[in-house]
N, C-alpha and C positions, 0 to 999 in steps of 0.2 A: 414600630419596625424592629424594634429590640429584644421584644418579650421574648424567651423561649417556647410558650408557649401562645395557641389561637386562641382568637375573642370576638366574640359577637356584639353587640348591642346589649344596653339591660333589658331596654325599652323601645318600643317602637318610635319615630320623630317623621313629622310631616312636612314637608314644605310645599308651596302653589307657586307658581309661575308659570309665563308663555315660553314656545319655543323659539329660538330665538331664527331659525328658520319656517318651519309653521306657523308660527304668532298665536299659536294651539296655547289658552288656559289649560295649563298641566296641573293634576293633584298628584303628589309622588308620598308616596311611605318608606322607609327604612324600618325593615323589620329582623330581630335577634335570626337566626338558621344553625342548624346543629352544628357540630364540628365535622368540618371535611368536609360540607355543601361548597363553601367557596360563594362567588359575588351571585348570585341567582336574580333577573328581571322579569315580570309579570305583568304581561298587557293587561288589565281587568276589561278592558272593551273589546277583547279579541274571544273568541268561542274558546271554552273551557278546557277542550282537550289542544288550543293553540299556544295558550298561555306563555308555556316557560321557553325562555331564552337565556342558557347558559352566557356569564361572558367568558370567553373562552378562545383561543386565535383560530381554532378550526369556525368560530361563528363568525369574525369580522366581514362583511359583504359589503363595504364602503370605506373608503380613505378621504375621498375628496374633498369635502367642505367639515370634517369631522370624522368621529369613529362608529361605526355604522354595525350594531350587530343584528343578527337574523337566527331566525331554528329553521327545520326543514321545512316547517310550510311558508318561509317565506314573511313572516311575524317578524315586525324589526323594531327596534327603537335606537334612536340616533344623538347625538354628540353625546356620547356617554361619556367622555375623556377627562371633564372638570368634576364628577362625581367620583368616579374611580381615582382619580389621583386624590380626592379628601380621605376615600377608604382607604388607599392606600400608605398614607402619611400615617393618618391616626390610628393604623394598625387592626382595621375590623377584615380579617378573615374570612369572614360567614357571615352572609345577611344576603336577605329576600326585599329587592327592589321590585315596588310596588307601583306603577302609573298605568291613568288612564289616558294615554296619549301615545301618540310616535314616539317623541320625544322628549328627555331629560329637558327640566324646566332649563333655562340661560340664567335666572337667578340675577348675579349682580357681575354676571360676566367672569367670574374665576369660581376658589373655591372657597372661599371665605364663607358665604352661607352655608352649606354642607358641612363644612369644619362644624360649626354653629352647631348645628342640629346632630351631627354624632355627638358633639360636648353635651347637650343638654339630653340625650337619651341614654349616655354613657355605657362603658361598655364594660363584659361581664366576660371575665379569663376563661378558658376550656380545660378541660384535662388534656385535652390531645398535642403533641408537639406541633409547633409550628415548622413547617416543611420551608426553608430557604432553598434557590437555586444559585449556584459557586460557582462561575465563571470559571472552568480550565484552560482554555486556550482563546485567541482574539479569532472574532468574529466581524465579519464588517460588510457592508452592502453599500454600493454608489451607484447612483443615477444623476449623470454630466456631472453638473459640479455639486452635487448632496453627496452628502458622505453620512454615516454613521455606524459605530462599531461599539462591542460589548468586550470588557479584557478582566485578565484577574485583577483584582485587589485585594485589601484583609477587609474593606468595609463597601460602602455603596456611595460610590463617586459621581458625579455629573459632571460634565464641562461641556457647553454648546455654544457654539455661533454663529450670529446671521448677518448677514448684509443687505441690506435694500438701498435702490437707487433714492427714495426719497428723506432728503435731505431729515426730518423729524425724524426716524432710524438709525440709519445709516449702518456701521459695522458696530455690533453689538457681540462682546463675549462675554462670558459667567462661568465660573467653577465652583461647585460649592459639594463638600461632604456629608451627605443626605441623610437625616434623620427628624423624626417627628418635631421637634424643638427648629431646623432649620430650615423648614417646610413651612413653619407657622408663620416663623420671625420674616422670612425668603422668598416665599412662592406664592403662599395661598391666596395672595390680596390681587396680584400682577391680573391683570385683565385680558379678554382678548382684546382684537383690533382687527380693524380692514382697512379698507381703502375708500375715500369719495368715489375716484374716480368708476370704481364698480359695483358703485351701488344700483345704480338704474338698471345695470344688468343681470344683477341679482333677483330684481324686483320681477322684470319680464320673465325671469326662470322659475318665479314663484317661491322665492327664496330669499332670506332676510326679513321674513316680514316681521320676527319678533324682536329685529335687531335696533335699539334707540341710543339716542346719546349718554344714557343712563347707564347701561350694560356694556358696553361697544365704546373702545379708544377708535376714535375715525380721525385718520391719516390725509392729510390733503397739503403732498407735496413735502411746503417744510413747516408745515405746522400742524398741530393738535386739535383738531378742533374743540373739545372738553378736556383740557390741561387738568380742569381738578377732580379728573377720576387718575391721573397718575399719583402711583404710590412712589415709584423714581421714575429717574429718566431714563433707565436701561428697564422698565417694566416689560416689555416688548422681546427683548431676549427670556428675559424671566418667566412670561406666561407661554413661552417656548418650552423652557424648561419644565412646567408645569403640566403643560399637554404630551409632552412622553413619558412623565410619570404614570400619567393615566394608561396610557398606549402602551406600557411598558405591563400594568397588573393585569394587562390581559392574559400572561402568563401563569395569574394565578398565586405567585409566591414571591416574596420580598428577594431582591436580591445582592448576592453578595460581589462584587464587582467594579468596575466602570464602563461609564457610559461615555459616549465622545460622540459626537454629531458638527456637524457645519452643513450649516440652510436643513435643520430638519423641518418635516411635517409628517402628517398622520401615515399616509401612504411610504413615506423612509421608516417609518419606526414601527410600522407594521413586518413590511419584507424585513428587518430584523431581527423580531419575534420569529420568523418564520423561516430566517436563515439558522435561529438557534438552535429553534427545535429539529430542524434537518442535519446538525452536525451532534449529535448524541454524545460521542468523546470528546467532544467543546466543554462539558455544564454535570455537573452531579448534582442531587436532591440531598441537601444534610437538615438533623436535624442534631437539635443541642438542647440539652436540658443543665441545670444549673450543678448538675453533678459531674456532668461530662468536661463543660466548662470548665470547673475551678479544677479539673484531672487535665485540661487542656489537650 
């Protein structure tokens, strides 16, 4: 997130898994893309001329159980949110996601596998600068009691917090000064989670099916039911935080900023993105190379 300049992949890196709503066995690729392509997705089981699905906020077509993007014929692949915030941590600009499924595998529930596999394909610097977005002026969007806003800073801040009535939650805050190092140490492991009590009705919606004790911190009231996939006890806020990072590189570009939310989810940090780009004298594109830099 530092570099001045964009980076691809050396090499392409594969991972398998089901979805963790479809229960769909997913084959996914990460493959290098020029500079300036930006996050690019490929159904391979969709017809040829369907294929590509920019992520991009104008594609988003779903909030609710995840982040849901779509092209105009209607070609989606869904919870992209734990892949793009690995992309976006580990600083890959440009790469051509490759599955044959709906859906980004669920993996081990956060982004610890993805980290994995951009580490092991490594990634290759561009010539081209890397395009930062700089927060000018505070942005903020509320729905009842969700709040979330974007404000100046000199670097990329987070602070969020949630509250849930069941006792193994409860009120959860986190602030932390976001960079590739603080992401690894921070975020990447935190898991998601739900709830017992809505699983069965997941189930009739057809939904959950690829969600196990394995993947999934399941909440039941005031206890954990699988305590030893917690990495803390505030992991819950944390892979909060970890899911608007993802929600957040649908933007495209690292940014310079803060970020503030209380009880976010995909559908708040969506209409955020979407409050941003509607205020234009809010946010400017900079870019910096190491000469402009040390000229400050």
């Amino acid at each position: 997130m530092q570099s001045y300049f964009q980076h691809t992949l050396s090499s392409p890196v594969r991972v398998s898994g089901v979805g963790v709503h479809t229960g769909e066995l997913i084959d996914l690729t990460i493959s290098p893309a020029p500079a300036d392509n930006g996050i690019a997705f490929m159904r391979t089981d969709a017809p040829e001329d369907r294929r590509l699905i920019r992520a991009c906020a104008d594609c988003v077509a779903d909030t609710r159980l995840g982040t849901v993007i779509a092209n105009a014929d209607g070609v989606q692949v869904s919870t992209v949110e734990h892949l793009m915030a690995a992309l976006f941590a580990t600083g890959v600009d440009n790469a051509v996601v490759e599955l044959d499924g709906p859906e980004v595998p669920i993996l081990d529930g956060c982004s610890a596998a993805f980290v994995a596999a951009i580490d092991a394909g490594g990634l290759r610097r561009q010539a081209t600068p890397r395009r930062h977005i700089e927060i000018l002026a505070p942005v903020e969007v509320t729905h009842a009691d969700k709040r979330a806003s974007l404000s100046p800073a000199p670097c990329f801040e987070m602070a969020v917090e949630i509250a849930f009535d069941a006792l193994a939650i409860g009120r959860q805050r986190l602030e932390l000064v976001m960079d590739e190092a603080t992401f690894r140490a921070e975020l990447a492991e935190a898991r998601t989670f739900g709830f017992l009590a809505e699983v069965e009705q997941l189930r009739a919606a057809g939904l959950g099916r690829g969600a196990s004790l394995e993947n999934t911190l399941v909440v039941d009231a005031d206890r954990v039911l699988n305590p030893e996939l917690l990495a803390r006890a505030d992991d819950f806020v944390r892979h909060k935080m970890l899911d608007a990072l993802g929600d957040l590189y649908i933007l495209g570009s690292p940014i310079i900023g803060r970020y503030e939310a209380s009880k976010p989810g995909h559908a708040l940090n969506h209409a955020l993105v979407q409050a941003l780009l509607a205020r234009r004298e809010a946010w400017r594109f900079v870019t910096r190379t190491p000469e402009l830099a040390a000229a400050g």
